[in-house]
VOROKOL-434372 format. One record per residue: residue in three letters; x, y, z of N, C-alpha, C, O, CB in turn. Coordinates in steps of 0.1 Angstrom, whole numbers, plus 5000, padded with zeros to 4 digits. Glycine has a CB too. Layout:
ALAXYZXYZXYZXYZXYZ ...
//
This chain:
UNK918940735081917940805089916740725092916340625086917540935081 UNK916140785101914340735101913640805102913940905107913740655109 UNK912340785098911040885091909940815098909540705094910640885071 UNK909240885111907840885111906941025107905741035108907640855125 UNK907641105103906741255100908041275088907541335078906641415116 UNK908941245087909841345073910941355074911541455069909641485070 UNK911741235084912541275089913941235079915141255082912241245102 UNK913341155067914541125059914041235048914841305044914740955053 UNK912841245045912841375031913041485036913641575029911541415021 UNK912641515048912441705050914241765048914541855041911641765074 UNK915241675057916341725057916841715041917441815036917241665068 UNK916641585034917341585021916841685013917741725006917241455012 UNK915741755012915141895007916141935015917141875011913541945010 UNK916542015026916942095031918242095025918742205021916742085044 UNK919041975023920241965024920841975009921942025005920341835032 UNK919941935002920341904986920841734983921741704975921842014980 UNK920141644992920641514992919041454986917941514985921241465008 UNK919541324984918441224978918241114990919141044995919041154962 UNK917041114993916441055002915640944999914640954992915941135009 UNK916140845003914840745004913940635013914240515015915140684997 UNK912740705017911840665024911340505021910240495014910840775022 UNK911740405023911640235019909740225023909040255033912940095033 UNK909640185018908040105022908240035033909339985035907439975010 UNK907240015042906939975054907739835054907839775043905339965057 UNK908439785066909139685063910039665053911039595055908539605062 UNK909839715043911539685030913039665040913939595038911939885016 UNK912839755051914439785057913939775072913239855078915239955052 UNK914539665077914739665091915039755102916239785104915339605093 UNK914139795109914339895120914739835133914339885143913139985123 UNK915739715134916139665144917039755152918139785147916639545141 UNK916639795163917939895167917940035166918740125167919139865159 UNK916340045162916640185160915840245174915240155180916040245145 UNK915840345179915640395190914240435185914140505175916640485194 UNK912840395192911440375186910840495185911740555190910440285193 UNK909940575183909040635180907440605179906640595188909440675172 UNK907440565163905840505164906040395156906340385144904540605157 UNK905740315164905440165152905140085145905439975143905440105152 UNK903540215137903140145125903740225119903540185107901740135121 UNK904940365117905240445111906940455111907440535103904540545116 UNK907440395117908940425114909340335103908940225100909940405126 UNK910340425097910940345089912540405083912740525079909740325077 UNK913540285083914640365081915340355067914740265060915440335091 UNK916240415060916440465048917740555048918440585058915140545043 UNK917740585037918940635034918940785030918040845024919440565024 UNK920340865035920241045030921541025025922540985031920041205044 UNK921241045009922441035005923041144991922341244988922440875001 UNK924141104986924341154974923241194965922541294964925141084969 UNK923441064958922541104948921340984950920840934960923341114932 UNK920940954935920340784937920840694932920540584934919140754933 UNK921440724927922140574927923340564942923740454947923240554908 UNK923540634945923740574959923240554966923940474973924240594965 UNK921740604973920840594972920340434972920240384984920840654964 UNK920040364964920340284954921340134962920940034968921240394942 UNK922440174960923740104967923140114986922840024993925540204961 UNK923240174988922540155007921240085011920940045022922140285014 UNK920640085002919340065003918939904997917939844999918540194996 UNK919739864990920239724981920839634999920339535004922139784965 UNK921839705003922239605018921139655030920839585040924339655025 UNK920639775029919739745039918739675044918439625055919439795041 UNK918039675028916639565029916739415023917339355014915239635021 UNK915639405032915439215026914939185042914739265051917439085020 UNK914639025043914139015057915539015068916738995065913138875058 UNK914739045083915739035092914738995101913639045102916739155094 UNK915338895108914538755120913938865131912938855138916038605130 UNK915038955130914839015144913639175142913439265150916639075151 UNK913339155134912239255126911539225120911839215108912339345118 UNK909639165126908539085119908439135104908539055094907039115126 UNK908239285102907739355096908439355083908039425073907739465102 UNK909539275081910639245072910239115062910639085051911839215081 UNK909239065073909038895066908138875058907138945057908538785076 UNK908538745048907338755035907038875025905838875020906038745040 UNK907838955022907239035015908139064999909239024998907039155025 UNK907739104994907839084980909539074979910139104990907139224971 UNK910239034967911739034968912239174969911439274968912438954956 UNK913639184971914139334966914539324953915239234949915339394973 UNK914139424945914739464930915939484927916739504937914239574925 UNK916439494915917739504913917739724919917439794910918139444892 UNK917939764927917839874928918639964923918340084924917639884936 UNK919939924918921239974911921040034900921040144896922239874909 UNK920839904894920139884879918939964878919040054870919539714877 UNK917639954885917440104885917340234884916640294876917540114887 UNK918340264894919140424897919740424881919340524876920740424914 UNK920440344873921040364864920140364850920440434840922040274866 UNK918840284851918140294840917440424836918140524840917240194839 UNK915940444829915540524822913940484828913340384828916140514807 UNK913540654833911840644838910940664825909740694828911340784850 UNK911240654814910540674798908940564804909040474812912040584780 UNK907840604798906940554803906540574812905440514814906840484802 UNK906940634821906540664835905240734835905240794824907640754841 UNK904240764841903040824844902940874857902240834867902140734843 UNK903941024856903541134869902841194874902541294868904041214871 UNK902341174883901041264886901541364895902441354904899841174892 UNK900341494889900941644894899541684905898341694903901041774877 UNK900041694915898641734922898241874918898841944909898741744939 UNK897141914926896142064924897542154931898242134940894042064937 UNK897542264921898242354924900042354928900642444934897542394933 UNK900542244923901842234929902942244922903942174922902042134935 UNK902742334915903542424900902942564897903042624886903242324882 UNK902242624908901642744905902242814913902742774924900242754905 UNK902142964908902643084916904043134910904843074903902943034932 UNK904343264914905443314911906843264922907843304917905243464910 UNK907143194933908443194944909143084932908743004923908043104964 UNK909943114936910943004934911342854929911842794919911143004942 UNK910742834943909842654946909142654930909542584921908042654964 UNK907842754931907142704918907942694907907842584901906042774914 UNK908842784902909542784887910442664889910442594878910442944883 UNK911242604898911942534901911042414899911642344890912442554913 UNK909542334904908942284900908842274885909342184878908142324907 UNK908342344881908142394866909042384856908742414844907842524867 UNK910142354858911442344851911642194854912042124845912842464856 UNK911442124866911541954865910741914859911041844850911441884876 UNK909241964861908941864850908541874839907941784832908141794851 UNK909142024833909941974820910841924814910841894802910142024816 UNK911941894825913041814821912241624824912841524819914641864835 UNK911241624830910841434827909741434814909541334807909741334846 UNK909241564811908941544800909941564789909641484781907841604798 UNK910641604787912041534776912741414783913741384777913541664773 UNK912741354790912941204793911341114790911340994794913541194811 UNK910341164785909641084780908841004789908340894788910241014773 UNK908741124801907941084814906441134809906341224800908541184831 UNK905141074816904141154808903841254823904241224835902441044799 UNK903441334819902941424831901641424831901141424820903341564830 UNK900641424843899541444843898841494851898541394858899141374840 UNK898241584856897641644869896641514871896141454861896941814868 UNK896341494884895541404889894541484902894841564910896441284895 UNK893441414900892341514918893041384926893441274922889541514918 UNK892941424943893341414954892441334956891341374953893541504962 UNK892441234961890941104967890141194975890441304980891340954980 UNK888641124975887641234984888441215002889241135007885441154984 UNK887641345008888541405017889641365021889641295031888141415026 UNK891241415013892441395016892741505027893741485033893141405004 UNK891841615030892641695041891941655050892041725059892741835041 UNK891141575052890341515064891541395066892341405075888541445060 UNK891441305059892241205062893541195066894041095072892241155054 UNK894441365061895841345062896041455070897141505069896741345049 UNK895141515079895141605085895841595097896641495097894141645086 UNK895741685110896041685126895041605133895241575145895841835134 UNK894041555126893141515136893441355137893541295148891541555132 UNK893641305123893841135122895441135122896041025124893141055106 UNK896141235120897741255125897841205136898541105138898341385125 UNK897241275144897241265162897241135165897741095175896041325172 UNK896541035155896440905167897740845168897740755176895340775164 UNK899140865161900140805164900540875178901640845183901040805153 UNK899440985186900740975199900640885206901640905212900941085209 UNK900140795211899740665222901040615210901940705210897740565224 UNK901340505202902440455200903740545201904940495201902340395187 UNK903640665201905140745202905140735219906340765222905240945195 UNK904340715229904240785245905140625247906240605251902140835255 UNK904340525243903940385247905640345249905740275259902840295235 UNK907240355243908040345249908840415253910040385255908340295245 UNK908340555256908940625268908440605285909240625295908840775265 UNK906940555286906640575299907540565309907740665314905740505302 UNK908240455314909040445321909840575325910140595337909740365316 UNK910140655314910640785319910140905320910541015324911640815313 UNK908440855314907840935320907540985333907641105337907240925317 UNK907140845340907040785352908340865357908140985359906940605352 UNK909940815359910840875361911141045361911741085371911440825354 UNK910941115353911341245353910441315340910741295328912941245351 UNK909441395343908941485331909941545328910041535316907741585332 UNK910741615333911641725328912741655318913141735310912441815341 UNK913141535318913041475307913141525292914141535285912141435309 UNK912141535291910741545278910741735274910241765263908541475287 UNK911341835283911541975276910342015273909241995279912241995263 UNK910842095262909342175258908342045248907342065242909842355244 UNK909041945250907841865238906741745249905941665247909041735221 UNK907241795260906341695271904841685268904341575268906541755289 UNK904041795265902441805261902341705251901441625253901941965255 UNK903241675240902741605230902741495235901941415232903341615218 UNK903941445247904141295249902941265261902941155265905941245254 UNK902341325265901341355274899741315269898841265274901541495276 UNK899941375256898641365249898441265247897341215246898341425238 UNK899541175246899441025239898740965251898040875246900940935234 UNK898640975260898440925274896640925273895940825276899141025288 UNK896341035268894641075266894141055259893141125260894141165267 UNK894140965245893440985233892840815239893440715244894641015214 UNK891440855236890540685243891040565234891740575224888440675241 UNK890540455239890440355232889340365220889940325210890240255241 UNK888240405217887440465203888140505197888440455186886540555203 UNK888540635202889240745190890740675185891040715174889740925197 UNK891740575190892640535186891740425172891840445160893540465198 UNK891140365177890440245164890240335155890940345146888840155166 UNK889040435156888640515144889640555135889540565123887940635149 UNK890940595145891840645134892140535129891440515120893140715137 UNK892840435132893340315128892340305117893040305107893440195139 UNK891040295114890240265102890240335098889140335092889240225100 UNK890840475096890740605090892440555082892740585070890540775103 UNK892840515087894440505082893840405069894040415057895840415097 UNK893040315076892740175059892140265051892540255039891340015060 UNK891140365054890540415042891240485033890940495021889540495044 UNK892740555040893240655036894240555024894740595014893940745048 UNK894240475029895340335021894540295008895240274998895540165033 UNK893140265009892540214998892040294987891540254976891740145003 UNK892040484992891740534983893140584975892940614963890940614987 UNK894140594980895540594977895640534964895740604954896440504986 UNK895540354967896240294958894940264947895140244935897140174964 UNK893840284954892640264941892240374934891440364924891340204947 UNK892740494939892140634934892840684926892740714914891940724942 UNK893940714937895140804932896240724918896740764907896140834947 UNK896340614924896940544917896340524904897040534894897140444924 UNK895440504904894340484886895040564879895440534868892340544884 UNK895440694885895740794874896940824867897240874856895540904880 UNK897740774878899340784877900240664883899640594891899840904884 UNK901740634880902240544885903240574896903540484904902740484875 UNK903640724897903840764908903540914907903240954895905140724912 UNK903541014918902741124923903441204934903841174945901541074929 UNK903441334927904141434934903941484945903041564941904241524930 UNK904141524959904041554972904741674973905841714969904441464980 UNK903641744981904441884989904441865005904541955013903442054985 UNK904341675008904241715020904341595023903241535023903241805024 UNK905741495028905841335032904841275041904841155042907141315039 UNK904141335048903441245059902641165056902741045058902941295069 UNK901341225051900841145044901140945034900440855032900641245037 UNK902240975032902840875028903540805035903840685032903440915020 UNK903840875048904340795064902940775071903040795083905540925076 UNK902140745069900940715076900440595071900040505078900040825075 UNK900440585056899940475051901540365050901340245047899140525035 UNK902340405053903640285047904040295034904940205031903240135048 UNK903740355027904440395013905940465006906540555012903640485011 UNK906440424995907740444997907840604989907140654981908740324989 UNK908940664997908540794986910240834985910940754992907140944994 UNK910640914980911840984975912341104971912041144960911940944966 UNK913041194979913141334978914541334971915341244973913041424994 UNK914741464961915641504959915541644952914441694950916141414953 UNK917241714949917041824946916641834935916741754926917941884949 UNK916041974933915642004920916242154914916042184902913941994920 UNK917142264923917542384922918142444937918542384947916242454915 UNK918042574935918142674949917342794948916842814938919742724953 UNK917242904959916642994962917043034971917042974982915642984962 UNK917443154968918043284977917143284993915943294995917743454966 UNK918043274999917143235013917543405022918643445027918043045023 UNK916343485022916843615026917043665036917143785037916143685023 UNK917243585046917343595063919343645061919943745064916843375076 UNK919743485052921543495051922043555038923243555035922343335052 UNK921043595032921343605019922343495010923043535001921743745017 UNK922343365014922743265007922243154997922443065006923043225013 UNK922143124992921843044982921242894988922042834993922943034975 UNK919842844988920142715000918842614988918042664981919342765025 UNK919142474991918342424982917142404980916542424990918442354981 UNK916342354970915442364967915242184964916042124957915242474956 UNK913942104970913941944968912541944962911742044961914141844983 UNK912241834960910841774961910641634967911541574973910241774948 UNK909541584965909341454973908641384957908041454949908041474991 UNK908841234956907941164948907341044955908240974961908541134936 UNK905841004956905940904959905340744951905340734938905440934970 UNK905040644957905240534949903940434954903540444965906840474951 UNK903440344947902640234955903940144960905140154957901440124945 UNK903140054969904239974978905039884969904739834958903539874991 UNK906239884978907039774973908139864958909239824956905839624967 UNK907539984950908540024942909440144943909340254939908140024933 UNK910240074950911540174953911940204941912040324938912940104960 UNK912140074928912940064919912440214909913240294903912939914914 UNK910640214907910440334899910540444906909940544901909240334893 UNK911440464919911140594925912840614922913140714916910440604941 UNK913740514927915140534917915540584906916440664904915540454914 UNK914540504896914540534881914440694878915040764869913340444874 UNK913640714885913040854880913640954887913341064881911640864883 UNK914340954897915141034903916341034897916741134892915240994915 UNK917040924897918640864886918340954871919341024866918540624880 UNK917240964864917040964854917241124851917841184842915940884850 UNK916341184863916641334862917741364865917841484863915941414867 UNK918841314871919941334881920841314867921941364866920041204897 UNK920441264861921341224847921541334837922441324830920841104839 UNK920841414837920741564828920541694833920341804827919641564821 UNK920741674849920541834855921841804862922441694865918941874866 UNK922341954865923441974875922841924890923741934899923942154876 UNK921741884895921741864907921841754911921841734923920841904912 
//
């Protein structure tokens, strides 16, 4: 799959699959049909994690034909990994994301009691100063100029094209040269309070919501954690979460996924 907004975790939540979102460059997007190009990134929707794991082992490393691939840290044994033990781990729990009576929460609430009997520490962590400023609609928006920027041609060619989502590819056309920079330095701040803030507290950190983590280039990892009666079909449909990671470790986002995957039915 590829993810500029969620597009490898939202379905593995949906689906009951284990997803994994690679850090910016880990995995070559040669060939993939573009979107936004400080933000795509492709990955795997899979079984579990350790397969997971096994796709994500032949996908990344460098590739000539993808800058974004070059020089950057080796790949880990990611198998090895999926197969070891997250013991020592330091999870961080955001404000409110185990509270309430639905589902989701008790389902929450029951994982991470199962990583605290794997010897995960749990710890609620505060959110860097203004995280809903930073990860909002407003500094969201500046990726539409890189999403417009390789369709014009068919813009030019045919709006009808583009359906009901033409306004968004439109907008990209109008956002100034100022307001693109500002975001672009809204994106560094959002990066440095990440890994200097958030990170102090924990070694990886729980999400109710991938983008944020597709904005800065960060690796993150969804998988199931239960189900919940979905009342429209009255069927049973799954229940995921997202974890994410500082750059470059896939391998602790494997571990920790593998590790719960090793003692729960999911």
């Amino acid at each position: 799959g590829t993810q500029t907004g969620g597009s490898i975790t939202s379905p593995s939540n949906q689906q009951g699959l284990t997803g994994l979102k690679p850090t910016m460059g880990r995995t070559s997007i040669y060939g993939v049909i573009p979107l936004t190009y400080s933000r795509d990134h492709a990955g795997p929707l899979a079984r579990d994690a350790l397969d997971a794991a096994i796709m994500t082992e032949v996908m990344a490393g460098p590739d000539p034909r993808d800058p974004r691939t070059q020089g950057l840290p080796r790949v880990p044994n990611l198998v090895r990994a999926a197969r070891g033990r997250a013991r020592g781990t330091t999870l961080g729990v955001p404000p409110g994301y185990a509270t309430g009576t639905s589902a989701t929460a008790a389902a929450r609430r029951a994982m991470l009691a199962v990583f605290e009997e794997l010897d995960v520490r749990v710890v609620d962590v505060t959110l860097p100063d203004e995280w809903e400023l930073l990860t909002g609609g407003v500094f969201n928006n500046v990726r539409l100029p890189e999403r417009t920027e390789p369709f014009l041609p068919y813009l030019k060619q045919d709006l009808k094209l583009f359906g009901v989502s033409l306004n968004s590819w439109m907008q990209g056309l109008f956002l100034s040269g100022d307001e693109w920079l500002k975001g672009q330095r809204a994106k560094h701040v959002l990066l440095e309070r990440v890994l200097d803030d958030l990170f102090a507290q924990c070694d990886a950190v729980l999400q109710t919501n991938p983008v944020p983590f597709d904005i800065i280039g960060l690796p993150e990892i969804a998988f199931p954690i239960g189900f919940q009666r979905h009342a429209a079909s009255d069927r049973d449909v799954p229940i995921g979460t997202i974890v994410g990671a500082p750059p470059y470790e896939e391998d602790r986002l494997l571990a920790l996924a593998g590790a719960y995957q090793d003692i729960t039915d999911w």
